[in-house]
N, C-alpha and C positions, 0 to 999 in steps of 0.2 A: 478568627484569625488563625486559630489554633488547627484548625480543619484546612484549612486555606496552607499551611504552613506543612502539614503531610503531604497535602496531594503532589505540592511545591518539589519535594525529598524525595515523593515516589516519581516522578515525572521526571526529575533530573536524570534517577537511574535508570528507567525505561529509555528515556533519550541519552544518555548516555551509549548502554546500550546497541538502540537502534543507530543511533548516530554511528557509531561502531560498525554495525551490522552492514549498516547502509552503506560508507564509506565505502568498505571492504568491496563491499556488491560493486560501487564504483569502478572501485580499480579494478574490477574483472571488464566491466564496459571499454575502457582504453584500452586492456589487454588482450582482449577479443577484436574490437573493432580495426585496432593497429595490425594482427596479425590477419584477420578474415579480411583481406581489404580487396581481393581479385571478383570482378562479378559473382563466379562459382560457388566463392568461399561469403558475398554478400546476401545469395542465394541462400546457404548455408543459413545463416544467421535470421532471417526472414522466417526461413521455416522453423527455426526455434522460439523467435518470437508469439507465429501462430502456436504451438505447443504448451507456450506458456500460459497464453490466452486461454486455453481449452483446459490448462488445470486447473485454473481460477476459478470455470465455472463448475468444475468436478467437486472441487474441496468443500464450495457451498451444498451441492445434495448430500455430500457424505458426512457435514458436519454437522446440515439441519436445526443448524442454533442454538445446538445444545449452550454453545460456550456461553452466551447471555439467561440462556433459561437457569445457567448455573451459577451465576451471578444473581440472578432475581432471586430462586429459590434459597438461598445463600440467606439473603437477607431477610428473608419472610422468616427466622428460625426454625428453618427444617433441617433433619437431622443430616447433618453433615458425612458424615460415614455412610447412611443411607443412599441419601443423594448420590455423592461418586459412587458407590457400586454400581446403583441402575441407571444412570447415565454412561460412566463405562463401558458394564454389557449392554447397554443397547446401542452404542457406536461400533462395538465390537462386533456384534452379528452382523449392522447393517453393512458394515464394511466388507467382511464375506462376501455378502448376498452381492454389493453394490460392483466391488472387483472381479466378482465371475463372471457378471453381465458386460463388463466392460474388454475381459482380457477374450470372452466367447466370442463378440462381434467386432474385434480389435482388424478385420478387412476391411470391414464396413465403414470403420472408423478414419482410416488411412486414406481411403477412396471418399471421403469426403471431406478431409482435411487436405486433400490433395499430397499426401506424402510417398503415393507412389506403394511401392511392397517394404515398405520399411514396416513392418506390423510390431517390432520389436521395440519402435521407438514408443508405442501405444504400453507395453506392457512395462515398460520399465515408466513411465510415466503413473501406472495405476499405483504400482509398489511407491512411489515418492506420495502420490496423494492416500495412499493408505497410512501409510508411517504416520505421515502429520496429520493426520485426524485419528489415531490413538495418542498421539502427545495431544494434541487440545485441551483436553481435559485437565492433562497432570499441568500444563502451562497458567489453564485459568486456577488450579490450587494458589498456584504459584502466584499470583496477582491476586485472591482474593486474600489469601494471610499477609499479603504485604511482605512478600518477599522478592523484594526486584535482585537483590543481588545475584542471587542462583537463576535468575532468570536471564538476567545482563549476562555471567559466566556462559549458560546452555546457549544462550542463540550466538555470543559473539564466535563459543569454540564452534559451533555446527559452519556459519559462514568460514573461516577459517581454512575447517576439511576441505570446501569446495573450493576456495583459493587453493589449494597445494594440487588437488586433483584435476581443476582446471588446467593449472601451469603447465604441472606433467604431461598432463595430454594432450594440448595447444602445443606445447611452447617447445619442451624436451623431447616428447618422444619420437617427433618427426626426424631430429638427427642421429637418436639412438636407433631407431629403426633403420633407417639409411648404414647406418653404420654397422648394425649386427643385424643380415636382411635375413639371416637360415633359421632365429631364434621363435619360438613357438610362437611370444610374443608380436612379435611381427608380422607373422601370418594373421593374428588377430587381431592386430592394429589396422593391415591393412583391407577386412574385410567390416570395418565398422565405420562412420562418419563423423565430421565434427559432432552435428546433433549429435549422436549417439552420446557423445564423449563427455560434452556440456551437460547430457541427460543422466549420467551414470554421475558427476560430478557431483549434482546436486542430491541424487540417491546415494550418496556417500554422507553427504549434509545432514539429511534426514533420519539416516541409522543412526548417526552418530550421537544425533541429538536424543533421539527419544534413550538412546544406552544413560546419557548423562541424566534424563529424566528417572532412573530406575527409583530412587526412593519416592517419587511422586508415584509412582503406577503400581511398585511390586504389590501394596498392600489390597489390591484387587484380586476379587473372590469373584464368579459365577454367579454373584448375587442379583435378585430382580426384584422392586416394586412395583409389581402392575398398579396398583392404584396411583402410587406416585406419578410412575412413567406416564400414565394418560393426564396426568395435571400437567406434566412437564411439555406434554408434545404440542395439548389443547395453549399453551402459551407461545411454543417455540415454532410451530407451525405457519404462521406466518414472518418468520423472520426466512424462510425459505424462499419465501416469493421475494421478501426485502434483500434479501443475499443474490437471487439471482438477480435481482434486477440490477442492484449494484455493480455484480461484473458485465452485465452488460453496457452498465454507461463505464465503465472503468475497463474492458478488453475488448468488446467487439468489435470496434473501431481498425483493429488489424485484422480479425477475418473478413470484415467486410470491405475492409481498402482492397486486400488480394480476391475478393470474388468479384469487388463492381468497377475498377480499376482497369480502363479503357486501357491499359498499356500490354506489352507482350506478356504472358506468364512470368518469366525472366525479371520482365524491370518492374512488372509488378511485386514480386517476393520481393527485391532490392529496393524497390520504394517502404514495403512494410519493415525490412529491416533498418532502413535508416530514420522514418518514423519512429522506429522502437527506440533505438539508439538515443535518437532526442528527445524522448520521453524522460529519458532518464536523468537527465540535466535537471528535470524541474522535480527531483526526487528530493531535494532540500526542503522543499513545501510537506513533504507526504511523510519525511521523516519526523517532523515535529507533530504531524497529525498523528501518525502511528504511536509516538509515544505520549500524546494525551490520551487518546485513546486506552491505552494499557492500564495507565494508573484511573484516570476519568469514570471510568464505567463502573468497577465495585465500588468508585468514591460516591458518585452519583445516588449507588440504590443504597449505599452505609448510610447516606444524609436525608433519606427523600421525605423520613418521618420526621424528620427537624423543623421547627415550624420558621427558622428563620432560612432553610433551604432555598427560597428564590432569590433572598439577598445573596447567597453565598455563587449560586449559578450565576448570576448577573456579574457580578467582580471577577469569576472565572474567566466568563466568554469575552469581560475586558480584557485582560491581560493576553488571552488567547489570540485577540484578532490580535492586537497588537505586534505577539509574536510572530505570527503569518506576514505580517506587513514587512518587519524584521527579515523573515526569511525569501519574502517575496523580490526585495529591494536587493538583496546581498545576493540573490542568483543574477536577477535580471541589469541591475546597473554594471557588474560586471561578467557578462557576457565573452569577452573579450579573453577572458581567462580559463569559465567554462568549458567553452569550443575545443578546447583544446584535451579535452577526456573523452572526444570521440577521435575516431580516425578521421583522419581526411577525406577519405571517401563516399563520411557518412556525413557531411557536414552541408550537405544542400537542405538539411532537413532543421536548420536551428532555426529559421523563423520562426516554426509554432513553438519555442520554449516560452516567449512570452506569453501567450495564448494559454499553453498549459500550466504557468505559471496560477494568471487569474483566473481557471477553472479551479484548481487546487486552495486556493484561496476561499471561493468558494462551498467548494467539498468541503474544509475544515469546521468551517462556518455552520455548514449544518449537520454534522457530526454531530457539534458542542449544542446544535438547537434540539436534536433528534431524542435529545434524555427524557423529554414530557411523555411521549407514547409510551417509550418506554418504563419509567415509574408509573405512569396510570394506566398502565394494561389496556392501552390502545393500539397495541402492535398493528392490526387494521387498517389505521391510517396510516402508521406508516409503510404501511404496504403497499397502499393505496399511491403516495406520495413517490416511493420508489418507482414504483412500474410508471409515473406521471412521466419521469427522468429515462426509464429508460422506451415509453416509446418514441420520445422527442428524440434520444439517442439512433433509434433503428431510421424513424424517418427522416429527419435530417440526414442523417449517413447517407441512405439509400437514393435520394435526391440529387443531393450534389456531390458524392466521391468520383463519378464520372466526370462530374467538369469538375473540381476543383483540389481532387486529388486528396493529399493528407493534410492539408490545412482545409479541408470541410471537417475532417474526424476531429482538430483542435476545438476548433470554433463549436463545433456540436457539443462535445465534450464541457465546454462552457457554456453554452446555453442548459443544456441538461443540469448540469450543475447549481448554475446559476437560479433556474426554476425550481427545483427543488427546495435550496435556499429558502426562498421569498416564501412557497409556498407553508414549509416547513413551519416559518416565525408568524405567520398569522396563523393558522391553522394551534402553534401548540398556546400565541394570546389567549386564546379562545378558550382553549380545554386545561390547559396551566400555566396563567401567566407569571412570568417572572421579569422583573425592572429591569431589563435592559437597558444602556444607555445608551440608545439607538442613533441619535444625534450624535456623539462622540465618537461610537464607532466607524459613521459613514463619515465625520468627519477625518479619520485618520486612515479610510482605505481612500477616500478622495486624493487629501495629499500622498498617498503613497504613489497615484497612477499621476497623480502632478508632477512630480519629482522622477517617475522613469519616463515619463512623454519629456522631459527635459534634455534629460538623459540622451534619449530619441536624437533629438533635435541638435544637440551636442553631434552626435554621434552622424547623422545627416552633413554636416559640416565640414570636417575634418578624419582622418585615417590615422592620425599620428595615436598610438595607444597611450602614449605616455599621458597623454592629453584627457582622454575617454577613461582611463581609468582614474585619473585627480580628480575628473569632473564627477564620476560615479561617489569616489569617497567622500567629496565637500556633500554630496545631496544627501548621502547613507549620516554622514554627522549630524545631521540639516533635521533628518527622522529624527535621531538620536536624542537630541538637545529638545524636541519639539516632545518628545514623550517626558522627557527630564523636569520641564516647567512645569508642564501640563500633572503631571503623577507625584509630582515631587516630594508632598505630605504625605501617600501612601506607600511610598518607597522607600520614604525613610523607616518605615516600620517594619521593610521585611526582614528575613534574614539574606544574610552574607553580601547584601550591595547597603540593609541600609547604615551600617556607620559610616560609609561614603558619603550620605546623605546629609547635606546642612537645610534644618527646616527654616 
C-alpha cells in the first residue's frame, strides 16, 4: 500500500501539472479557433496542425528512447552520473548531426508537406524539437528522483510563455500593427504568418523551459561511455521503431486526411484543421494518460524486483481503468459544454470526439499493459505490437479517408488502438502475468459505454440543454456511486478520500 500510496502523490503532481498544462494548451484551442475562424485563416490552422504531426515524428528519431533506456538503466544500479553524461552527449551530437540534415533539405521538406516556400517554418520547427530533446533528459532526472514539483513549476511556466506569446501575436498585434504601420515591427509582422507566429510561440516555450531546466543539465561535461552507450542503444533501439510507430497511429491520420481527402486542397487543410480542433476535446483522456505515465514508468522498473510486483500492477491498472472511465464519461456526457472550446467554425467536426474518446481509453489501457516488455527486456515485442497498430493505422486511413473523410482517421485510430490493447494483454499473460481483474474491468468500461449510449439516446430526444446536461450528471453520479459500493473497502484505506469512507 505504501508503494501504491507514492505513485498515488507522484501522479497527483504530474496530473496536477499536466492538467495545468493541458488546460492552458485549451484555452489556446478557443483562442485560436475563435480568432482563425475565415477559411484563409482555417487554412492557416490546418497547416499548423500538419507541422505539429511532423514534430511528433522528429522528436521520436531525435530522442531514440533514451528517456526509458534511462529509466531502465537507473534501476539496474548503474552509475548514475555516468549514465547522464553519455546519454547527454549522445543526444547532444545526435541532435547536431540530426538538425543539419533537416535545416539542409528544409525545400524538400516544405514541398512535401505542401507548405509552399515557407522553408522558414521547417527551421524554426528543428530548433523547437532540438530544445526538447536536450531537456528530455534533465526532465527524466526529474521523475526518476521523484521530483514532480520542479517538474509541475517547468512545464506549467513553459506553457504559460506560449500563452502570453500566442496572445501577442494572434490577438494584439494585429491592432498594434494597424495602428503604428511605419514601426520596424510591422514591416515584420507583416512579412510573417499565423503559422509562423503559433511556431515562434511555442519556440519561445521550449527556451524557456530548458533555461528553467539549468540545474538538471548545467552539471554536464563532454563525457562518454562507449561501453555503456552500446548497452544503452542495444536496449533503446527498438523503442524507435515503438516511438515511430506510435506517432503514427497518434499523427498521421492528418497528413494522410490532407493527401487522400478527395476535397479541394482548401477544404481539405480546413477539414484537417477542424479534425485537429476536435482532437483536442478528448485531450481530458490523454491528460491523465500523460500523467500516469510520468509518475508510472520509474515506478514500474523501482518495483519490478519486488516479488509481490504483479499484485501491485494489477490494483494499478484497477484504479487506472477506472479513472479513464471517469474521464471518458465527464468529456463525453457533457458534450454540450465542451463544443464550446472550439470555434464555431470548427464544430462540424465534434462527432468523432466520442470516437476519440474510446480510442484513448483504449491507448491508456495499454500503456499501463505495455510495462512487461518493458521490465523483461522484450522491447521486440513491443515493437512488434506497435508497428501491428500502426499498419492497421496506414491501411485503414488509406482505404476509406476518401469516402469517409475524418471519421475513417477516428474510427482507425480506434481500431489501432483498440488491437494493440488486446493484443498487448495476451501476449505480456504469456511472458509476465500479472492478476488482472479482467472481469471487473470490462465490467466497468461496459457500463461506462451503457451510461453514454444513454446519454445518446437522451440526447436523440430532446434539444433543450438544461435537460442533456441533468441527464449527463444523474448517469456521471450513477458511475460515481457504482465505484463507491463496488471499492468501497479499499477506499477506505487510501489517503485523503478515505475518512470519507464508512466501511
Amino acid at each position: 500500500m505504501a508503494s501504491l500510496k507514492k505513485l498515488a502523490g507522484e501522479t497527483i503532481w504530474y496530473g496536477l501539472s499536466n492538467i495545468a498544462a493541458k488546460f492552458l494548451n485549451v484555452l489556446l484551442t478557443p483562442l485560436i479557433t475563435y480568432i482563425l475562424k475565415s477559411p484563409a485563416q482555417q487554412v492557416d490552422y490546418g497547416d499548423f496542425s500538419v507541422l505539429y504531426s511532423c514534430i511528433s515524428f522528429v522528436n521520436v528519431i531525435f530522442t531514440y528512447g533514451m528517456e526509458t533506456a534511462f529509466f531502465r538503466f537507473s534501476s539496474l544500479g548503474t552509475d548514475k552520473e555516468g549514465l547522464f553524461q553519455t546519454v547527454f552527449t549522445s543526444l547532444f551530437v545526435s541532435t547536431l548531426v540530426f538538425s543539419g540534415v533537416l535545416i539542409f533539405y528544409r525545400e524538400e521538406i516544405c514541398t512535401f508537406t505542401g507548405l509552399g516556400a515557407h522553408s522558414g517554418y521547417i527551421i524554426i520547427c528543428v530548433l523547437i524539437v532540438a530544445i526538447d530533446t536536450m531537456a528530455a533528459i534533465p526532465f527524466a532526472r526529474l521523475r526518476q528522483e521523484g521530483r514532480p514539483r520542479k517538474y509541475a513549476f517547468t512545464r506549467v511556466a513553459g506553457i504559460l510563455v506560449n500563452i502570453c506569446f500566442t496572445i501577442y501575436f494572434i490577438q494584439y498585434s494585429p491592432g498594434q500593427v494597424a495602428y503604428y504601420p511605419a514601426t520596424r515591427y510591422a514591416a515584420w509582422y507583416h512579412q510573417n504568418t499565423n503559422v509562423g507566429f503559433l511556431l515562434l510561440a511555442n519556440l519561445a516555450q521550449s527556451v524557456v523551459t530548458f533555461l528553467l531546466l539549468y540545474r538538471e543539465w548545467n552539471i554536464w561535461r563532454f563525457k562518454f561511455s562507449f561501453s555503456l552507450w552500446t548497452r544503452i542503444i542495444r536496449y533503446a533501439a527498438p523503442m524507435i521503431i515503438i516511438g515511430l510507430g506510435g506517432m503514427v497511429n497518434e499523427t498521421i491520420d492528418r497528413i494522410m486526411l490532407r493527401k487522400l481527402s478527395p476535397l479541394s486542397e482548401m477544404q481539405a487543410k480546413i477539414e484537417v484543421g477542424n479534425y485537429s480542433a476536435n482532437y483536442k476535446i478528448a485531450i481530458l483522456i490523454t491528460l491523465f494518460i500523460t500523467a500516469f505515465r510520468m509518475s508510472a514508468e520509474p515506478f514500474f522498473f523501482n518495483q519490478a524486483t519486488d516479488k509481490t510486483a504483479p499484485k501491485v500492477y494489477a490494483r494499478v491498472m484497477k484504479w487506472f481503468v477506472i479513472t479513464l472511465c471517469l474521464a471518458f464519461l465527464f468529456t463525453g456526457l457533457f458534450l454540450d459544454i465542451w463544443r464550446h472550446f472550439i470555434g464555431p467554425a470548427y464544430s462540424s467536426g465534434l462527432g468523432v470526439v466520442p470516437i476519440l474518446l474510446a480510442a484513448n481509453v483504449a491507448l491508456g489501457i495499454y500503456y499501463n499493459l505495455s510495462v512487461w516488455y518493458k521490465i523483461s527486456d522484450k522491447m521486440h515485442i513491443g515493437m512488434i505490437i506497435t508497428m501491428f497498430g500502426a499498419a492497421v493505422t496506414l491501411v485503414l486511413n488509406y482505404y476509406y479517408i476518401p469516402k469517409y473523410g475524418m471519421y475513417a482517421c477516428a474510427w482507425t485510430t480506434l481500431a489501432a488502438y483498440g488491437s494493440m490493447m488486446v493484443i498487448s494483454y495476451f501476449a505480456g499473460q504469456h511472458y509476465f502475468p500479472v492478476p488482472y481483474a479482467t472481469k471487473k474491468l470490462l465490467s466497468y468500461i461496459s457500463v461506462m459505454l451503457i451510461l453514454f449510449f444513454a446519454e445518446q439516446a437522451v440526447r436523440h430526444f430532446t434539444g433543450i440543454i438544461i435537460v442533456r446536461l441533468a441527464t449527463g450528471g444523474l448517469l456521471y453520479f450513477l458511475f460515481l456511486r457504482l465505484v463507491y459500493v463496488v471499492e468501497r473497502k479499499e477506499l477506505a484505506g487510501m489517503p485523503f478520500v478515505g475518512k470519507y469512507i464508512k466501511q
